[in-house]
TORKOL-4160 file (C-alpha; in steps of 0.2 Angstrom, whole numbers, padded with zeros to 4 digits, m for minus):
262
<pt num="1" X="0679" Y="0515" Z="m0056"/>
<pt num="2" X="0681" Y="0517" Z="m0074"/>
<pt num="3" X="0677" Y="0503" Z="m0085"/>
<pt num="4" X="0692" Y="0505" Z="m0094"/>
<pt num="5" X="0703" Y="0505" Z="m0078"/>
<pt num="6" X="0692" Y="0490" Z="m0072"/>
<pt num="7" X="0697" Y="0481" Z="m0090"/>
<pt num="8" X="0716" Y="0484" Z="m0089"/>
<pt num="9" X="0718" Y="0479" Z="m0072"/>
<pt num="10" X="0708" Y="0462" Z="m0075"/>
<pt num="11" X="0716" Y="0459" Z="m0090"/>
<pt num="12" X="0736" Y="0462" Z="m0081"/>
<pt num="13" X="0729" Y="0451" Z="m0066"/>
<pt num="14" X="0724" Y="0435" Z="m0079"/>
<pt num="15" X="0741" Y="0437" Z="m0088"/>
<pt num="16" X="0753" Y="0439" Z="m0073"/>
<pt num="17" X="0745" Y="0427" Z="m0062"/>
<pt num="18" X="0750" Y="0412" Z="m0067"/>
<pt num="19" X="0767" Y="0417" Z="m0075"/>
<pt num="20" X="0784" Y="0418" Z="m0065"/>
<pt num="21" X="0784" Y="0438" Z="m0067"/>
<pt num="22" X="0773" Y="0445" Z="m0052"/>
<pt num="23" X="0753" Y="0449" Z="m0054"/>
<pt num="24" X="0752" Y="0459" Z="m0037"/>
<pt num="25" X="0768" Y="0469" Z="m0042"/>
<pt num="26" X="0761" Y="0474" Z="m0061"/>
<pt num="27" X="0743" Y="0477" Z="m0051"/>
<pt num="28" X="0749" Y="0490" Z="m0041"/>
<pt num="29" X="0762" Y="0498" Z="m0053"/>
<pt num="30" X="0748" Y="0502" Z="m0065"/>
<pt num="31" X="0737" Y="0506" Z="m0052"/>
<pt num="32" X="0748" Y="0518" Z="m0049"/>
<pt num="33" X="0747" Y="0526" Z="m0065"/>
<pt num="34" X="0730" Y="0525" Z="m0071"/>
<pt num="35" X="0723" Y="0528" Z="m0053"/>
<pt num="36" X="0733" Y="0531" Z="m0038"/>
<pt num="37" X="0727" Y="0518" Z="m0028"/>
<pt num="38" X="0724" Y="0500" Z="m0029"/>
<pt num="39" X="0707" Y="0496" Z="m0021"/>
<pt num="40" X="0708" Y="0480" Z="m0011"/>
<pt num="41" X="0689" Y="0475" Z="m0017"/>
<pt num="42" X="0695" Y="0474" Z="m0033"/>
<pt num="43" X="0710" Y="0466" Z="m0030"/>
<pt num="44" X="0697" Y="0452" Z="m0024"/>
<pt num="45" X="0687" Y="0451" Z="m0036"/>
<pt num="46" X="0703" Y="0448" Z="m0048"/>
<pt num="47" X="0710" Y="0434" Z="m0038"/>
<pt num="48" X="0692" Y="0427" Z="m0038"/>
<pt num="49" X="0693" Y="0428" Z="m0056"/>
<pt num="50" X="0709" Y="0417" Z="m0058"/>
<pt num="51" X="0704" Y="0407" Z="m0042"/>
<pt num="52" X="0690" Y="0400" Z="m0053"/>
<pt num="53" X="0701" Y="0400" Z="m0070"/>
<pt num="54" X="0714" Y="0388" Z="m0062"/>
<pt num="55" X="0701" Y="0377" Z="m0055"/>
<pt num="56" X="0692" Y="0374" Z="m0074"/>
<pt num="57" X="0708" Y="0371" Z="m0081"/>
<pt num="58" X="0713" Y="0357" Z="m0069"/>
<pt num="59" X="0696" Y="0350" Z="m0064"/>
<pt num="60" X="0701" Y="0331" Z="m0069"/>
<pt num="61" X="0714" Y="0331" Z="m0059"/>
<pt num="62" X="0701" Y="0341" Z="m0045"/>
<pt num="63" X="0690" Y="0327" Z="m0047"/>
<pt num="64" X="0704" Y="0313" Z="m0047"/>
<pt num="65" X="0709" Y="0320" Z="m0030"/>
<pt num="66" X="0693" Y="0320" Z="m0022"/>
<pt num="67" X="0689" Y="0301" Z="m0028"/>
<pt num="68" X="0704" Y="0296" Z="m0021"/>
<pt num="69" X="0701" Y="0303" Z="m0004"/>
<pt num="70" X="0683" Y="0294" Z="m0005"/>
<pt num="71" X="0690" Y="0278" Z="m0009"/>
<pt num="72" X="0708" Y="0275" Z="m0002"/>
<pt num="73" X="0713" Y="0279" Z="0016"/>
<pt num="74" X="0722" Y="0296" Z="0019"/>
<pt num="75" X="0739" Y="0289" Z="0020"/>
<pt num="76" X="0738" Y="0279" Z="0000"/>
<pt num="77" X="0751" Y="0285" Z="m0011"/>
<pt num="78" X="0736" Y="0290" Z="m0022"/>
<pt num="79" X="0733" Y="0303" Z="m0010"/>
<pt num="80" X="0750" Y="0310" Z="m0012"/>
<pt num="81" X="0746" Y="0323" Z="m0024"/>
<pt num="82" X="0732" Y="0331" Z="m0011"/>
<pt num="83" X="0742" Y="0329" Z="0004"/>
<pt num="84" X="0756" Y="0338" Z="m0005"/>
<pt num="85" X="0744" Y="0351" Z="m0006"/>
<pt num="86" X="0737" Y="0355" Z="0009"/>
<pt num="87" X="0757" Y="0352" Z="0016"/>
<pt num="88" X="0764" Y="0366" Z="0003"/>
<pt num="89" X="0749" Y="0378" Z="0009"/>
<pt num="90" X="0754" Y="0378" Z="0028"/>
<pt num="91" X="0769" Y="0388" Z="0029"/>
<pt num="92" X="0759" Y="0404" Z="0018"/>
<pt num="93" X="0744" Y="0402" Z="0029"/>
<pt num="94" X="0756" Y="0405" Z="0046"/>
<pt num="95" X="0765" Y="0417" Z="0035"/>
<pt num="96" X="0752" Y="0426" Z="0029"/>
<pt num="97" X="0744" Y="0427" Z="0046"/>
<pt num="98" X="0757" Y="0435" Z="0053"/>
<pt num="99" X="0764" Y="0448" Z="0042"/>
<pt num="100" X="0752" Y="0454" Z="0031"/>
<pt num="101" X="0751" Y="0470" Z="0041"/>
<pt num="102" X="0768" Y="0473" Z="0040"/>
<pt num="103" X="0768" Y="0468" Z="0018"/>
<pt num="104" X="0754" Y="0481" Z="0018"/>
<pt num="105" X="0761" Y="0494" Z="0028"/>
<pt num="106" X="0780" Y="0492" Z="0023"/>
<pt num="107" X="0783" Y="0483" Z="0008"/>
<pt num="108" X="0770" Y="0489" Z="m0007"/>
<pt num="109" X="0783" Y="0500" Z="m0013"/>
<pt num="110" X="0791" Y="0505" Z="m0029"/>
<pt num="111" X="0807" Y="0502" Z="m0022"/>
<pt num="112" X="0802" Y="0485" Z="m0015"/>
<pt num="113" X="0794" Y="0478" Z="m0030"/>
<pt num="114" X="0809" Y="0484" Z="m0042"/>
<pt num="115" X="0824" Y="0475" Z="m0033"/>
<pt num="116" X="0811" Y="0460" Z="m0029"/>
<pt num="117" X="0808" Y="0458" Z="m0050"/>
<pt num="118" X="0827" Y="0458" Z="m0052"/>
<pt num="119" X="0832" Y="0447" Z="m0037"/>
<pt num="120" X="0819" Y="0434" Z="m0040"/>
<pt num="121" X="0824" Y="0433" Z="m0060"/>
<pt num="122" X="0840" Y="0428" Z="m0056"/>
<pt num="123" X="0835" Y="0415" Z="m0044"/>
<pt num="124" X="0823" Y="0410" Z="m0059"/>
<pt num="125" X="0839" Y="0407" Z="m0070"/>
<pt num="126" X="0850" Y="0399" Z="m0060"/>
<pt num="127" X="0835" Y="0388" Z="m0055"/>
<pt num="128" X="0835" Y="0384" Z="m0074"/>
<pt num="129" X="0851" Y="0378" Z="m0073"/>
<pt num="130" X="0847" Y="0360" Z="m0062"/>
<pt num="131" X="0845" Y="0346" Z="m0068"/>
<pt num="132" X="0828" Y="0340" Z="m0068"/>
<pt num="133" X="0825" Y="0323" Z="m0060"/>
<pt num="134" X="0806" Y="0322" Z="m0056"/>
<pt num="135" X="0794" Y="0321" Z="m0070"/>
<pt num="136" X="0779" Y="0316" Z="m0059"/>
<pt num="137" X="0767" Y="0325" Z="m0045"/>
<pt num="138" X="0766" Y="0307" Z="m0038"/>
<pt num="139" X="0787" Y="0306" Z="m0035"/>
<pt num="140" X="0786" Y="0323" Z="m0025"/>
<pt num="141" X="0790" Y="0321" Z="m0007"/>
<pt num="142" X="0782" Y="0329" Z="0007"/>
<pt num="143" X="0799" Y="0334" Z="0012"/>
<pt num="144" X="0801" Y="0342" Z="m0006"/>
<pt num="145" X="0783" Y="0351" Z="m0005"/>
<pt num="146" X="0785" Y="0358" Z="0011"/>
<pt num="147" X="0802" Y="0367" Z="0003"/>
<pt num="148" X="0790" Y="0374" Z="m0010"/>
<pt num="149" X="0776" Y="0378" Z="0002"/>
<pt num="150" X="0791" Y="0388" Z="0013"/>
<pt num="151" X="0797" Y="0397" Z="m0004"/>
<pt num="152" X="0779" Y="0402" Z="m0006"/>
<pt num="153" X="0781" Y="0412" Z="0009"/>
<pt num="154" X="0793" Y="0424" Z="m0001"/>
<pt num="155" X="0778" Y="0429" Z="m0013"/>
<pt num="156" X="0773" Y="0440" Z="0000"/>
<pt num="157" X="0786" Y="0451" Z="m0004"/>
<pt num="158" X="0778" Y="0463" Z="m0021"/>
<pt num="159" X="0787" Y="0457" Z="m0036"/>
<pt num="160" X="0795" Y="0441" Z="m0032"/>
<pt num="161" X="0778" Y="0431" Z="m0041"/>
<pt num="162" X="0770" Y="0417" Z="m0032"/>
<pt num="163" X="0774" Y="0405" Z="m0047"/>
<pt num="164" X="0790" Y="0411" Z="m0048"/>
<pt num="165" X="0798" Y="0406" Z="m0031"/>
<pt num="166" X="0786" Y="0390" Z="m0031"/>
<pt num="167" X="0793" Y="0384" Z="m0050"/>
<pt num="168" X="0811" Y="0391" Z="m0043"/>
<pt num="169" X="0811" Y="0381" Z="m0026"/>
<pt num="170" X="0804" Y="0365" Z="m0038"/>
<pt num="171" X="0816" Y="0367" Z="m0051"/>
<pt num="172" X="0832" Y="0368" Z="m0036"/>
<pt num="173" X="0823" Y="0351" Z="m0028"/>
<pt num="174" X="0826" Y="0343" Z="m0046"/>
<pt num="175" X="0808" Y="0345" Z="m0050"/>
<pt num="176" X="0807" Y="0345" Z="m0070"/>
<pt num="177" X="0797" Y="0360" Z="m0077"/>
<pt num="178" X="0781" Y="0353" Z="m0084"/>
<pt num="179" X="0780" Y="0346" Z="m0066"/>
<pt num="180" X="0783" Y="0361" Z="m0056"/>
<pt num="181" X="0772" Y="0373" Z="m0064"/>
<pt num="182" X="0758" Y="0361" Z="m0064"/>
<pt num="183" X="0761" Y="0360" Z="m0043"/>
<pt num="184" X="0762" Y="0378" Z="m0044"/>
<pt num="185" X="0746" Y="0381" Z="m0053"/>
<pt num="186" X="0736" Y="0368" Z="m0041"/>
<pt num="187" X="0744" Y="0377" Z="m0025"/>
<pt num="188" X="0738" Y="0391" Z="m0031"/>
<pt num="189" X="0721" Y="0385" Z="m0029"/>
<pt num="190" X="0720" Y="0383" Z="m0009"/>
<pt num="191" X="0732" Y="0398" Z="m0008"/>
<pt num="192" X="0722" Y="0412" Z="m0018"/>
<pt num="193" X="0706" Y="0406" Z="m0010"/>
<pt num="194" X="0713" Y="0407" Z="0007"/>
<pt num="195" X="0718" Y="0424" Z="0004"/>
<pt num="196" X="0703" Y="0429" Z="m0003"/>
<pt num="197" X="0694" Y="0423" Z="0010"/>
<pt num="198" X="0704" Y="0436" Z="0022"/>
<pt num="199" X="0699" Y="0449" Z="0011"/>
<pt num="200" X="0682" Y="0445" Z="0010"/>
<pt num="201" X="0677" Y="0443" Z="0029"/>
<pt num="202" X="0685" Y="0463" Z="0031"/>
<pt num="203" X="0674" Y="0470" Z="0016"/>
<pt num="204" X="0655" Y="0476" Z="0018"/>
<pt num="205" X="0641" Y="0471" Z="0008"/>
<pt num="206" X="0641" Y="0491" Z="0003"/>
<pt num="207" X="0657" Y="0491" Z="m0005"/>
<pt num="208" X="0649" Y="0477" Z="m0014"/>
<pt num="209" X="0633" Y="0486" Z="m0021"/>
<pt num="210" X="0642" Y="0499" Z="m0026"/>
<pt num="211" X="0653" Y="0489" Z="m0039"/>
<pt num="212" X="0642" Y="0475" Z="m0042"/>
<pt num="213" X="0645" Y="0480" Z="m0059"/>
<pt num="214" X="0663" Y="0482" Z="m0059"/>
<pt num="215" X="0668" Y="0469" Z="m0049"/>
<pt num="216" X="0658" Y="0456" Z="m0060"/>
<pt num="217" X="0666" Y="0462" Z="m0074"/>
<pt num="218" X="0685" Y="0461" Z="m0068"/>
<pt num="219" X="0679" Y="0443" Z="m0061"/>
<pt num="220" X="0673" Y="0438" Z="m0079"/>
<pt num="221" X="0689" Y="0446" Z="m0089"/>
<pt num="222" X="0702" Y="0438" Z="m0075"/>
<pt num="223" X="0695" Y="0421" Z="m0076"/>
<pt num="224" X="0695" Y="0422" Z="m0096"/>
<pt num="225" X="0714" Y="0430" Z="m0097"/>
<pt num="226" X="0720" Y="0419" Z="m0083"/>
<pt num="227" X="0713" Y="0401" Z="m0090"/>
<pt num="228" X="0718" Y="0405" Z="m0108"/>
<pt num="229" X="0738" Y="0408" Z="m0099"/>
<pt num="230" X="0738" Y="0393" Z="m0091"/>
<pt num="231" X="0736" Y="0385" Z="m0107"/>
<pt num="232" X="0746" Y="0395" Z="m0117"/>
<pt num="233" X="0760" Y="0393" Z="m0103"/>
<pt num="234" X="0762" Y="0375" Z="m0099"/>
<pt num="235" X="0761" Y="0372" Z="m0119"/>
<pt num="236" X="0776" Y="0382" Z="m0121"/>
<pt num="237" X="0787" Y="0379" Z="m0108"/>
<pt num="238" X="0786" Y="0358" Z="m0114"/>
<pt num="239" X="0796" Y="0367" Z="m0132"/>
<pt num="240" X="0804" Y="0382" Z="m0121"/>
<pt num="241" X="0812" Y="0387" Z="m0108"/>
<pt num="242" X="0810" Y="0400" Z="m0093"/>
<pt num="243" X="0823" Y="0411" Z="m0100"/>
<pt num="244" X="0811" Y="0425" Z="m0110"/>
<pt num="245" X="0801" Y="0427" Z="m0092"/>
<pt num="246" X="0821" Y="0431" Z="m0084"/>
<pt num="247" X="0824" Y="0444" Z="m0099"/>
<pt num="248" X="0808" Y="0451" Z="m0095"/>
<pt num="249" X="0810" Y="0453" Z="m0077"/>
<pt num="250" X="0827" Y="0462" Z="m0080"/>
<pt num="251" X="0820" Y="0473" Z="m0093"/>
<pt num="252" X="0805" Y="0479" Z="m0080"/>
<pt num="253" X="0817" Y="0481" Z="m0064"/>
<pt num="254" X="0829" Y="0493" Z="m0076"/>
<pt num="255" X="0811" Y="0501" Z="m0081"/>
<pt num="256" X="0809" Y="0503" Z="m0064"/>
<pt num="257" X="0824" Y="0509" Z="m0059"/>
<pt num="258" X="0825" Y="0521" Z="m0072"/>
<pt num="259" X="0806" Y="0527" Z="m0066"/>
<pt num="260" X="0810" Y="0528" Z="m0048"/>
<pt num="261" X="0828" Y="0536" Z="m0046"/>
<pt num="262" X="0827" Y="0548" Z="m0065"/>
């Protein structure tokens, strides 16, 4: 793999991550472009990358969690947070488990990924438009973070963003913004590892001495990339809103369109 290729695809993967606008559908379009195929090694080794930059960022809130559990019983509101977490995670794991060959086999597509940007930036903006109720992860509901875990299911589908439909399906539950991204961003932390996880255990330990190298590297740029756009983003959206991440999703689907179909 080129080092260039290996530095463009970690840096696309840190940025589009963690923000409502699709890191598996910009992965793959460049892929596309620069290479022709995305290798699933890589992608790993990317997702390891952010995996590890989301849990730096939020390791207070890590540590708080894990106390809590050590020191009050399962069912204590100051295990709400946690419990949350592992209740939003279910319904990708089932998901996940059960349609991952037909996402592989049916839906990486152009096509798929162009009216998935456009159809999930809407959803974004009228999601924009609720009122926001909840400013705390404590006030969430199990009822509430199992919708969320469900709308997680949808970013199976290239394109639609992980963040996206979780920030979405908060901000319909009346899940203010500053609160719903920072649900999002700790999902993501069980969610990314479990899917790394069923990437790892079907790779080889040849595939992995062939691109030590490489596959350090794109670990090191992604986490970088990915930790310094988790800060960036929850500092702007406390002064802005989610409207500039819309306009960009409209503007890449009519790219898209204009790439597929001229």
């Amino acid at each position: 793999m080129d080092i260039w290729e290996v530095i463009i695809l970690s840096i696309i993967q840190g940025l589009t991550e963690f923000l409502p606008i699709s890191s598996s559908a910009h992965l793959i379009l460049v892929s596309e472009l620069i290479r022709g195929k995305e290798e699933i090694i890589f992608d790993v080794a990317v997702h390891l990358g952010s995996l590890l930059a989301v849990i730096v960022y939020f390791r207070k809130d890590l540590l708080s969690m894990i106390l809590n559990l050590s020191l009050h019983d399962l069912q204590s509101h100051k295990n709400r947070e946690l419990i949350n977490l592992l209740i939003a995670l279910f319904p990708i794991l089932i998901c996940g488990f059960f349609l991952r060959n037909f996402v592989e086999g049916y839906l990486r597509t152009v096509q798929v990924i162009t009216y998935a940007t456009i159809f999930f930036a809407f959803i974004l903006y009228f999601a924009t438009r609720i009122p926001s109720k909840i400013k705390d992860l404590n006030t969430i509901t199990h009822k509430q973070a199992f919708i969320i875990g469900l709308a997680q299911c949808l970013a199976l589908i290239p394109g639609s963003s992980r963040s996206g439909v979780t920030i979405s399906a908060a901000l319909f539950l009346g899940i203010d913004k500053d609160t719903a991204a920072k649900f999002s961003f700790l999902l993501a932390i069980p969610t990314i590892g479990a899917i790394a996880f069923s990437e790892l255990i079907n790779l080889n330990s040849f595939q992995f001495s062939q691109l030590s190298f490489e596959l350090g590297l794109g670990c090191f740029i992604s986490f970088i990339v990915a930790y310094l756009t988790i800060d960036l983003f929850l500092k702007l959206i406390k002064r802005f809103s989610l409207t500039p991440f819309v306009i960009y999703r409209i503007l890449l689907s009519l790219f898209l369109l204009a790439v597929a179909y001229l």
